[in-house]
Backbone as CSV, one residue per row, in Angstrom:
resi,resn,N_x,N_y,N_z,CA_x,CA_y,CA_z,C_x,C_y,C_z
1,UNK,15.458,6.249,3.987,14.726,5.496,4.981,15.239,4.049,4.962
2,UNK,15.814,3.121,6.322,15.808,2.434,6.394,14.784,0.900,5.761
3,UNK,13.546,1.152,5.302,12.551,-0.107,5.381,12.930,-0.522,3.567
4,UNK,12.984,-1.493,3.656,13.767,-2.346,2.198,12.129,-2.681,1.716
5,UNK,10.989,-2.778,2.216,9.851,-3.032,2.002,9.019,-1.943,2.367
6,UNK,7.689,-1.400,1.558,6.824,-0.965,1.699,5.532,-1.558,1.059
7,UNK,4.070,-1.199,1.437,3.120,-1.845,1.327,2.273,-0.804,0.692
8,UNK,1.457,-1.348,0.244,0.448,-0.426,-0.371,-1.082,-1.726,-0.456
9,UNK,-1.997,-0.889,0.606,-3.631,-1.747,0.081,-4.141,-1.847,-1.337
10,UNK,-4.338,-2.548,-1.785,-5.044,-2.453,-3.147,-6.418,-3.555,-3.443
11,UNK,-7.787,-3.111,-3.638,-8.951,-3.982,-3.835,-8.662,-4.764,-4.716
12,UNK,-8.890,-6.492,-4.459,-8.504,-7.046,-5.665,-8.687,-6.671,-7.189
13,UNK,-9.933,-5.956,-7.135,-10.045,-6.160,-9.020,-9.534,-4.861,-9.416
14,UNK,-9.035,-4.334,-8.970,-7.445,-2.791,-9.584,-6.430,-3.852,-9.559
15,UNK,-6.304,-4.853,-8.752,-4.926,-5.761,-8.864,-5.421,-6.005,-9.796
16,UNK,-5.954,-6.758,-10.786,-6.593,-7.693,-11.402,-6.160,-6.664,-12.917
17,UNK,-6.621,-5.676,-12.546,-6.313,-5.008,-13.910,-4.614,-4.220,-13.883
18,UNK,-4.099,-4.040,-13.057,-2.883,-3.724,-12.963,-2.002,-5.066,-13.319
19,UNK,-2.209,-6.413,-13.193,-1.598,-7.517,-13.815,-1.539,-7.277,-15.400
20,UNK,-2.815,-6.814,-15.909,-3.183,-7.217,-17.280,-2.341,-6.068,-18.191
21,UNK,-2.414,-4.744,-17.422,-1.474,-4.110,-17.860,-0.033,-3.629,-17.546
22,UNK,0.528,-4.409,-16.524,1.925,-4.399,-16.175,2.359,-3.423,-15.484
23,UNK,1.057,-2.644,-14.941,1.599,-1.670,-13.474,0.488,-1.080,-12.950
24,UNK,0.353,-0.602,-11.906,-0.620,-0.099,-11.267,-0.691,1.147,-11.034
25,UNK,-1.633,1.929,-11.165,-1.727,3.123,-11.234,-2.336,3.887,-10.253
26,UNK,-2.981,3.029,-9.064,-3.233,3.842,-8.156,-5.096,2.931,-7.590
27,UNK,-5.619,3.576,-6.416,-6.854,3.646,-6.226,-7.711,5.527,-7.234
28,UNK,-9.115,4.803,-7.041,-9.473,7.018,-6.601,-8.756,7.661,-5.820
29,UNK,-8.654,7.339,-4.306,-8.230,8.215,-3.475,-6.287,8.483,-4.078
30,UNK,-5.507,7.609,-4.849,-4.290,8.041,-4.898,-4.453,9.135,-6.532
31,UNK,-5.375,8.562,-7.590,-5.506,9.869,-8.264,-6.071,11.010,-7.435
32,UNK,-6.774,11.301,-7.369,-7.078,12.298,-6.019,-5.826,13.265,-5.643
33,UNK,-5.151,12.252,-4.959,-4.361,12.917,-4.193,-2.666,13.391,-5.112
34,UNK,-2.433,12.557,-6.394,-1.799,12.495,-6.703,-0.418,11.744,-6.926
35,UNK,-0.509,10.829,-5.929,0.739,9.641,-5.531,-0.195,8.789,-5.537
36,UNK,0.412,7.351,-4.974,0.244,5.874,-4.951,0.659,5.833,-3.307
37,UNK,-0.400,6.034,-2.248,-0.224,6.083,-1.248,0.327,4.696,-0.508
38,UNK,1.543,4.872,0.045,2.332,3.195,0.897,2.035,3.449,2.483
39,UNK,2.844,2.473,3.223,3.203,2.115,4.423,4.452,1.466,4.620
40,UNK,4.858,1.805,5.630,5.883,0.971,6.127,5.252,-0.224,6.584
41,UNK,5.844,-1.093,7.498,5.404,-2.341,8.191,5.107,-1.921,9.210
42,UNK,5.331,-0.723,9.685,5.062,-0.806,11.337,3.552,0.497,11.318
43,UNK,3.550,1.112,10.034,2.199,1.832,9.474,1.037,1.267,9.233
44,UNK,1.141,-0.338,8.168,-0.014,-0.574,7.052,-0.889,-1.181,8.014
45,UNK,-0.656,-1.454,9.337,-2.059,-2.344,10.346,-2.860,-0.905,10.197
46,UNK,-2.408,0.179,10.938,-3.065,1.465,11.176,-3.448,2.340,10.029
47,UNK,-3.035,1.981,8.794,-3.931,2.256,7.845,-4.678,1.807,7.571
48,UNK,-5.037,0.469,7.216,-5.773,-0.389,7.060,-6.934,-0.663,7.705
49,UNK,-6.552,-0.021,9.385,-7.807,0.771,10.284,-8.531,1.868,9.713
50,UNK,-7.959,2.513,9.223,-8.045,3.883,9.091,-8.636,4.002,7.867
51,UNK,-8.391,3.124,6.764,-8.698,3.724,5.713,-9.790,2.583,5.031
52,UNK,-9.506,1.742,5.339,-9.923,0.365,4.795,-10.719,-1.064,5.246
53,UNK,-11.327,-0.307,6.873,-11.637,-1.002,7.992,-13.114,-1.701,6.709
54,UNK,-13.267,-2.509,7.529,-14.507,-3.719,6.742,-14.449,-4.090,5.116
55,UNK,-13.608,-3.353,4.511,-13.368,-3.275,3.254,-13.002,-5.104,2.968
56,UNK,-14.136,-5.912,2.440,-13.619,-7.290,1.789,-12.818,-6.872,0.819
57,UNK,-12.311,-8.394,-0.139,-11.059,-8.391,-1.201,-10.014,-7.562,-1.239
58,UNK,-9.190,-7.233,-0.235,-8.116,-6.540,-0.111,-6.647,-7.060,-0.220
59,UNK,-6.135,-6.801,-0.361,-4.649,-7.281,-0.936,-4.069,-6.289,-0.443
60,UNK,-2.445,-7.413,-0.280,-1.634,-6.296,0.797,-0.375,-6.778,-0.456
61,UNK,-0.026,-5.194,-1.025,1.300,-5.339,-1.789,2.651,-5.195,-1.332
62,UNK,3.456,-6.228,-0.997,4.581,-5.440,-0.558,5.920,-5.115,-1.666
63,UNK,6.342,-4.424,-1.715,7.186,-3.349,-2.652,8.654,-3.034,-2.108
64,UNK,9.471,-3.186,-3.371,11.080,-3.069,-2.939,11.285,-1.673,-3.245
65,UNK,11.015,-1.015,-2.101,11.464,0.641,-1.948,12.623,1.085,-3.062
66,UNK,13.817,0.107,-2.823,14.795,0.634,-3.544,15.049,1.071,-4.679
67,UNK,13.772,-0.080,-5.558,13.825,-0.281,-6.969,13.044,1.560,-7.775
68,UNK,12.111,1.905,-7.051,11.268,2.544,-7.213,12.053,4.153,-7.596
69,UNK,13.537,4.393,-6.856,14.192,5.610,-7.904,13.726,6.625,-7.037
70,UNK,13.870,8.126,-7.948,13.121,9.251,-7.400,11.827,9.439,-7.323
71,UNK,10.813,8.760,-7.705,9.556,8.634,-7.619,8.942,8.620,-6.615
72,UNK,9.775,7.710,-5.899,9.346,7.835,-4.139,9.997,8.857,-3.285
73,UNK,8.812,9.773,-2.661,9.471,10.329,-1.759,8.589,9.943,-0.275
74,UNK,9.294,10.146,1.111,9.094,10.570,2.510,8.459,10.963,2.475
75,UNK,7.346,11.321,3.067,6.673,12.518,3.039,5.414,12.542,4.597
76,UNK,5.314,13.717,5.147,4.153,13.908,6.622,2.724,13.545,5.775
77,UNK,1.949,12.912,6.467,0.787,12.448,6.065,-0.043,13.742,5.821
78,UNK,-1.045,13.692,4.921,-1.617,15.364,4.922,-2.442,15.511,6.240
79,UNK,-1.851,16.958,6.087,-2.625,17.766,7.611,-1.615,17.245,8.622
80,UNK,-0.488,16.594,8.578,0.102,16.413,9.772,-0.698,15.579,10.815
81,UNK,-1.856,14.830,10.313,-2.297,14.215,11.285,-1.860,13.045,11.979
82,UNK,-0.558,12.218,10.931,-0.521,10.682,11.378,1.096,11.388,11.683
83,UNK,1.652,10.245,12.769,3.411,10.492,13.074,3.986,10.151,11.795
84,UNK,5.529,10.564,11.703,6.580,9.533,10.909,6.059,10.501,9.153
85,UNK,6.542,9.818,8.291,6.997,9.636,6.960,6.353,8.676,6.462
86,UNK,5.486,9.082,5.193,5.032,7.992,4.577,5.806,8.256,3.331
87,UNK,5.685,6.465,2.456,6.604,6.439,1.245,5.133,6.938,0.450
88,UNK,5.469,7.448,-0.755,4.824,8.069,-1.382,5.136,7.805,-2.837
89,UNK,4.405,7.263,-3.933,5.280,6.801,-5.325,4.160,8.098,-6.409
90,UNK,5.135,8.754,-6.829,4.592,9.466,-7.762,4.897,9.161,-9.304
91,UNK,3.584,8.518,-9.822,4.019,7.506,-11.026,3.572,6.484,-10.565
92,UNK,3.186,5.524,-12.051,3.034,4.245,-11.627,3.647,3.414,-11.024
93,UNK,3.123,2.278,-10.203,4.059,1.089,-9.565,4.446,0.180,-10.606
94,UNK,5.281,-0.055,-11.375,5.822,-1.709,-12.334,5.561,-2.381,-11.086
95,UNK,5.268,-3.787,-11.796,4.692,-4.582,-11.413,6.222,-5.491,-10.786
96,UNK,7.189,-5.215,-11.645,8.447,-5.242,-11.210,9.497,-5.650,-10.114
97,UNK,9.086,-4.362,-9.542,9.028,-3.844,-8.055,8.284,-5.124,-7.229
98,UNK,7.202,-5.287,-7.415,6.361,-6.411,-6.422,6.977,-7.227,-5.926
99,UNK,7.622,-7.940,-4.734,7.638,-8.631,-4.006,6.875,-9.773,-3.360
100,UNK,5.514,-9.550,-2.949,4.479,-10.218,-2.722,3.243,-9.649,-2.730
101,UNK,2.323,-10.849,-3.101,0.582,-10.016,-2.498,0.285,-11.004,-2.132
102,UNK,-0.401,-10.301,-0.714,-1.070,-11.334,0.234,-2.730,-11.092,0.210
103,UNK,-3.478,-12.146,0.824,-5.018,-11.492,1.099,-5.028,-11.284,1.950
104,UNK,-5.854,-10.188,2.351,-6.070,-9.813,4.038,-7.849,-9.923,4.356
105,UNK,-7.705,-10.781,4.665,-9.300,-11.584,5.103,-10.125,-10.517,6.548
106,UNK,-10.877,-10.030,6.118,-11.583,-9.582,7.705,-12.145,-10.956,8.820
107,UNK,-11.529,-10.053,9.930,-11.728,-11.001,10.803,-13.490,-10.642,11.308
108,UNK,-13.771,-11.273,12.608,-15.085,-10.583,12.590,-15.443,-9.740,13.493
109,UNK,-14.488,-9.220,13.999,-14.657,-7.580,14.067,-14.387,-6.582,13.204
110,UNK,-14.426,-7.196,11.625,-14.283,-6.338,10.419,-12.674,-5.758,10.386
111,UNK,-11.600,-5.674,10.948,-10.163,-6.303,10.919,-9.772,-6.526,10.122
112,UNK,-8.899,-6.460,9.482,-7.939,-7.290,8.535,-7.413,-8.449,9.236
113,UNK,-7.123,-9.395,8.690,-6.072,-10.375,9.241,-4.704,-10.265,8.346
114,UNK,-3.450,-9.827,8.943,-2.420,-10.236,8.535,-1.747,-11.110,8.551
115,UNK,-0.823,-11.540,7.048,-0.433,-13.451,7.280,0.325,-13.102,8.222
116,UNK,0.619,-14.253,8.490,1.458,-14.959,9.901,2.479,-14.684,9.830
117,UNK,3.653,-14.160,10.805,4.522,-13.814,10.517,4.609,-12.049,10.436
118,UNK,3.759,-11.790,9.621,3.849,-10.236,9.607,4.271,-9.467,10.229
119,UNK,5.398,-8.373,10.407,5.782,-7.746,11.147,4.471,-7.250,11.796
């Protein structure tokens, strides 16, 4: 896949403890499911609808695909419901990998706001 960046939502205080221990291991819903569920850039607005709508303290991770190895795979969203390929990290994220974390503030239609610039 072309995208040199992928994103992954994370509630601040899993960030908070993924600092302390030098990687992140996921939400519930990614034990659950078994991966560390991402986005591309042109995905994480419509997840973030979807999965995370009114949700305060949210953090937007963005992640150097490349670094991440065979761990990451492509993959159809389950049930085939969403278009495209999502990145998918099976295994923890190193902290490594990280690129940036941003906050994503609800606007007040309960929204995320993405920083400026954001694809």
């Amino acid at each position: 896949m072309p995208d040199t960046l992928i994103y992954t939502l994370v509630r601040r205080a899993e960030w908070r403890a993924a600092e302390a221990a030098g990687e992140y291991r996921g939400s519930t819903d990614d034990a659950r499911d078994g991966f560390l569920h991402f986005s591309t850039a042109a995905q994480v607005r419509e997840s973030a609808a979807k999965h995370r709508r009114g949700e305060a303290d949210l953090l937007l991770v963005a992640v150097e695909a490349a670094v991440l190895g065979p761990a990451l795979r492509w993959e159809p969203a389950a049930g085939g419901r969403r278009p495209g390929l999502f990145p998918h990290l099976y295994g923890p994220l190193p902290l490594s990998a990280v690129r940036s974390v941003a906050a994503l503030p609800l606007g007040a239609d309960g929204a995320h706001l993405f920083p400026p610039g954001f694809p």
